[in-house]
C-alpha angles and dihedrals in degrees: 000000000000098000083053094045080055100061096044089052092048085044089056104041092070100039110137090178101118093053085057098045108026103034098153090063122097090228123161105233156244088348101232113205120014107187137029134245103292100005102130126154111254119249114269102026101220095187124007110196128203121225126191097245147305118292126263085236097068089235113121146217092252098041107041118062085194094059106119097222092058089043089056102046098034083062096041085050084047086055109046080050095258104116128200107173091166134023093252084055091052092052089036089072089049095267125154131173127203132162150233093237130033097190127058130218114256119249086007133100082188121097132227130236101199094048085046086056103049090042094053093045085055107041111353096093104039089063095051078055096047097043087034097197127187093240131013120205121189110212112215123043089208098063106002105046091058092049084050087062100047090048092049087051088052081048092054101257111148106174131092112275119214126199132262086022133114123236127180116238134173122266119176106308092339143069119236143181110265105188130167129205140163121288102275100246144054089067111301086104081118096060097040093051088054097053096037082053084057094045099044078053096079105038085072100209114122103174105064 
């Protein structure tokens, strides 16, 4: 698993794809490095969780205990009693974040549907098969949830998906939770905490 992790990062790293196929975005690519030194995901990934993109700063989710997105999930994970007060302890309890883009959009801190799209359709999957978790949550309706829904259709999912609810889709020889929810800040915590408590739920572990 790792060797392979490896190779999609160092495939990813270099992807020019958005400059061929979405010339007239302002997209910051290829991405470069992806990782820093010793950010792996855990074996096994429990939940892998799906983010919008990378910031326009260059900081990331896994280097900068300032980044928003960690601030608001690590207190969403405190209050459905799953706390993560430090990055080790997230991964700790088998957590990973991706996400849809690897690349952000220049002089924006705003993402892009149509780049998270075509990045997802590229790469996306490939790393959910590689890390293989026992649930996956997308975590924006406005950009994730419709890239959910493009992923389920490539899985073979034809019904209508609603938000905030499971489904159970294919990865790799087994069968997981995909749920999507609302980026876990600005307010909608609330929400995210409520949908996180259902999916946790079925994973049926109460102890990590």
């Amino acid at each position: 698993m790792k060797t392979r992790w490896g190779e999609l990062q160092k495939m990813m790293s270099s992807c020019r794809r958005c400059e061929i196929d979405l010339s007239n975005i302002n997209v910051d690519c290829p991405p470069r490095r992806l990782y820093p030194d010793g950010i792996k995901p855990p074996n096994p990934v429990k939940v892998l969780f799906v983010g919008v993109a990378p910031p326009k700063t260059g900081n990331s989710f896994h280097t900068n205990p300032s980044d928003n997105l960690w601030l608001g999930l690590s207190s969403v994970l405190r209050d459905v009693r799953r706390p993560c007060a430090t990055l080790a302890e997230f991964y700790d309890r088998g957590f990973f974040l991706v996400h849809t883009a690897k690349c952000s959009i220049r002089n924006t801190t705003s993402p892009h549907l149509e780049v998270s799209h075509l990045c997802s359709s590229i790469h996306l999957g490939k790393e959910i098969d590689c890390l293989v978790p026992e649930a996956v949550c997308w975590l924006s309706k406005n950009v994730c949830f419709p890239v959910f829904q493009a992923e389920a259709a490539r899985r073979g999912f034809s019904k209508p998906l609603r938000f905030g609810v499971p489904i159970a889709l294919p990865v790799g020889d087994k069968t997981v939770p995909f749920l999507a929810t609302t980026w876990p800040g600005r307010g909608w915590q609330e929400i995210t905490m409520r949908h996180l408590e259902s999916l946790f739920a079925l994973l049926r572990i109460s102890t990590w």
